[in-house]
C-alpha positions in Angstrom: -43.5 -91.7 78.3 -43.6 -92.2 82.3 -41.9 -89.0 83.1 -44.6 -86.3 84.1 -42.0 -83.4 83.0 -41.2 -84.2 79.5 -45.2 -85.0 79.4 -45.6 -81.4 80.6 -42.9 -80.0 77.8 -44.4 -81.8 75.3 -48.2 -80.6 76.1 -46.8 -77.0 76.4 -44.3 -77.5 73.2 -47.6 -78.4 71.6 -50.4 -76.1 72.9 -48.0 -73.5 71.8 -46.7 -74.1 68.0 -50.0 -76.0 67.2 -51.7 -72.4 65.5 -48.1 -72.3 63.5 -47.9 -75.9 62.8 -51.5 -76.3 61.5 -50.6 -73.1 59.0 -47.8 -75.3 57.7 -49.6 -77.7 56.9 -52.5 -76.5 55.3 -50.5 -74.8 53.3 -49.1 -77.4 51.9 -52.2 -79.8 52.0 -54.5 -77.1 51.0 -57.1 -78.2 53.0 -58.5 -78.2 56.4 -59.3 -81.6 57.4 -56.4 -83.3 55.5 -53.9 -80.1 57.7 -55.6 -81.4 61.0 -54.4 -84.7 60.1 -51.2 -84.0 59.8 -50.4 -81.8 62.5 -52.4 -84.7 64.4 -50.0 -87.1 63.1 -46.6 -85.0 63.1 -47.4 -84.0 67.0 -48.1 -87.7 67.4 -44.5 -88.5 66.1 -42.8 -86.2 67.8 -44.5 -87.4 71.0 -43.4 -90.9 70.9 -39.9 -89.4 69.6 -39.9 -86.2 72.7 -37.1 -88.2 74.6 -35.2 -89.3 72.2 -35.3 -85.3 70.6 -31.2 -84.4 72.0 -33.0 -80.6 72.4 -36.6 -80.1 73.0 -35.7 -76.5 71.6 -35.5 -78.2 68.2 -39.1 -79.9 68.4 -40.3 -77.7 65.9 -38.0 -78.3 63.1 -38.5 -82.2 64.2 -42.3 -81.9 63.9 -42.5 -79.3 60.4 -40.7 -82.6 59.0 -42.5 -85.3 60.4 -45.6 -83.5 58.8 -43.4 -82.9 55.4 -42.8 -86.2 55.2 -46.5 -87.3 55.8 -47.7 -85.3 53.1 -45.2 -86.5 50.6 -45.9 -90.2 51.1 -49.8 -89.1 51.2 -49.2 -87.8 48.1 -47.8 -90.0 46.3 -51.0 -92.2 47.1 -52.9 -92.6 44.5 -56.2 -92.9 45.9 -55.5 -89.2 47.7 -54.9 -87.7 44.1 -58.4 -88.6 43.0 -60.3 -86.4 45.1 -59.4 -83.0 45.8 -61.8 -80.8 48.2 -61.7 -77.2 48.0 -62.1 -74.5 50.8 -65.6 -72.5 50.3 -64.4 -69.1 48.9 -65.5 -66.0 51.4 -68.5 -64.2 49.9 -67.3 -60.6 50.6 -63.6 -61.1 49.3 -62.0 -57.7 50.5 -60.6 -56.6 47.2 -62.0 -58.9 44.4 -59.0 -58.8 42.3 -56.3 -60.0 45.1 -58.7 -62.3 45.6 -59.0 -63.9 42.9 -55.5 -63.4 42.1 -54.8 -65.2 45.4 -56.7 -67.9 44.6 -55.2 -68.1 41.0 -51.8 -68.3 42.7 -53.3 -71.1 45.2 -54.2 -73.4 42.4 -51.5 -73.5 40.7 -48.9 -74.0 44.1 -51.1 -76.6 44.5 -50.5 -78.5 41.2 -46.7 -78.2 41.9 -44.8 -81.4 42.7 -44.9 -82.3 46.6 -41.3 -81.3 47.4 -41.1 -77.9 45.3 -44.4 -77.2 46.9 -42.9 -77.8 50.8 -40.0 -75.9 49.5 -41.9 -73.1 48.4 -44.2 -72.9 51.4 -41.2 -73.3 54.2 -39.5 -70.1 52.3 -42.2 -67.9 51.5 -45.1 -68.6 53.6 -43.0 -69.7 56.6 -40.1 -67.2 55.9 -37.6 -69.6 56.7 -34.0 -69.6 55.3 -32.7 -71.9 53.2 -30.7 -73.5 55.8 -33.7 -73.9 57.9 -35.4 -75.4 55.3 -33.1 -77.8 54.3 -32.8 -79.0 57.2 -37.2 -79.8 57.2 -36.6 -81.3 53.6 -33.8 -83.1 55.0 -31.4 -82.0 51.8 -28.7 -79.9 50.7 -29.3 -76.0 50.2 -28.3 -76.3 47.1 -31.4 -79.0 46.4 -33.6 -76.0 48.3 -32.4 -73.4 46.0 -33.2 -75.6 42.8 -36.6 -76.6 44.3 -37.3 -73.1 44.9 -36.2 -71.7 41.3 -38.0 -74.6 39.4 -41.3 -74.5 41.3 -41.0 -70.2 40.7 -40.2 -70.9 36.7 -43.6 -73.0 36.8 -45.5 -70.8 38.6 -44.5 -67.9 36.1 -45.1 -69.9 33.2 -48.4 -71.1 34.1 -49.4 -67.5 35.3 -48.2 -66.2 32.2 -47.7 -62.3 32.1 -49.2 -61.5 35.5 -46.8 -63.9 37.2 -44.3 -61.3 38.7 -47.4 -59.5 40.1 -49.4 -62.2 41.6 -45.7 -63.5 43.3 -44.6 -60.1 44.0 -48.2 -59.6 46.1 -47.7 -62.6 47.9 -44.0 -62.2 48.8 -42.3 -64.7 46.5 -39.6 -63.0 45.2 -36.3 -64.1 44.6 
């Protein structure tokens, strides 16, 4: 990139959204080093593609799917599914039993398929609509709104009577 003004969008672009992009992606990878990698990647991507972008404006929805897209294909790897780290828990949780129900919840997002879990995370933890996060997955609403309802129907099965309080707590509510 030889132009010094797109340089200086991009570094701004990213100096910005990085805080919001990093959430993303640890929420979907779950853990720290493996979300610095992808935001490292994904801003990477979107670097090389900042030209070709037809409105910088849309850089974010660009670089939440570049780092969607890593994750999957990481994923899908087996040699990534064999070793799973886990975030130390904080010693003086605030409430224990939010806490743990937190962490509860946590687990079992994480044991969701990679695509239910990226739809899940774009419309509850990000608070995106549907359309918006269609448009990340690169699929129909409709695909979103299955996603969404199959990865909920796990998540209440696994979590078995407390389900609906856990989600309700955490703002994933239909």
């Amino acid at each position: 990139m030889a132009d010094g003004k797109d340089s200086s969008a991009f570094v701004e672009f990213a100096t910005a959204r990085h805080g919001a992009l990093y959430r993303y992606a640890y929420l979907l990878a779950g853990d720290r080093g493996l979300a610095d990698d992808l935001v490292q990647e994904a801003l990477t991507k979107t670097y090389v593609a900042w030209r070709k972008l037809r409105d910088p404006a849309n850089a974010e929805a660009y670089t939440r799917k570049v780092i969607t897209n890593v994750a999957i294909t990481w994923w899908r790897r087996k040699s990534w599914h064999a070793e799973q780290p886990r975030d130390d828990v904080p010693e003086q949780p605030s409430d224990a039993e939010d806490s743990t129900a937190r962490l509860w919840l946590w687990e079992e997002l994480r044991r969701l398929p990679p695509r239910q879990r990226a739809a899940v995370v774009l419309r509850y933890y990000e608070d995106l609509t549907e359309a918006q996060t269609a448009e990340i997955l690169g699929c129909s609403i409709g695909t979103v709104k299955s996603q969404v309802s199959d990865a909920l129907k796990k998540l209440r099965a696994r979590l078995g009577a407390d389900a609906d309080l856990i989600m309700d707590k955490a703002g994933m509510t239909e």
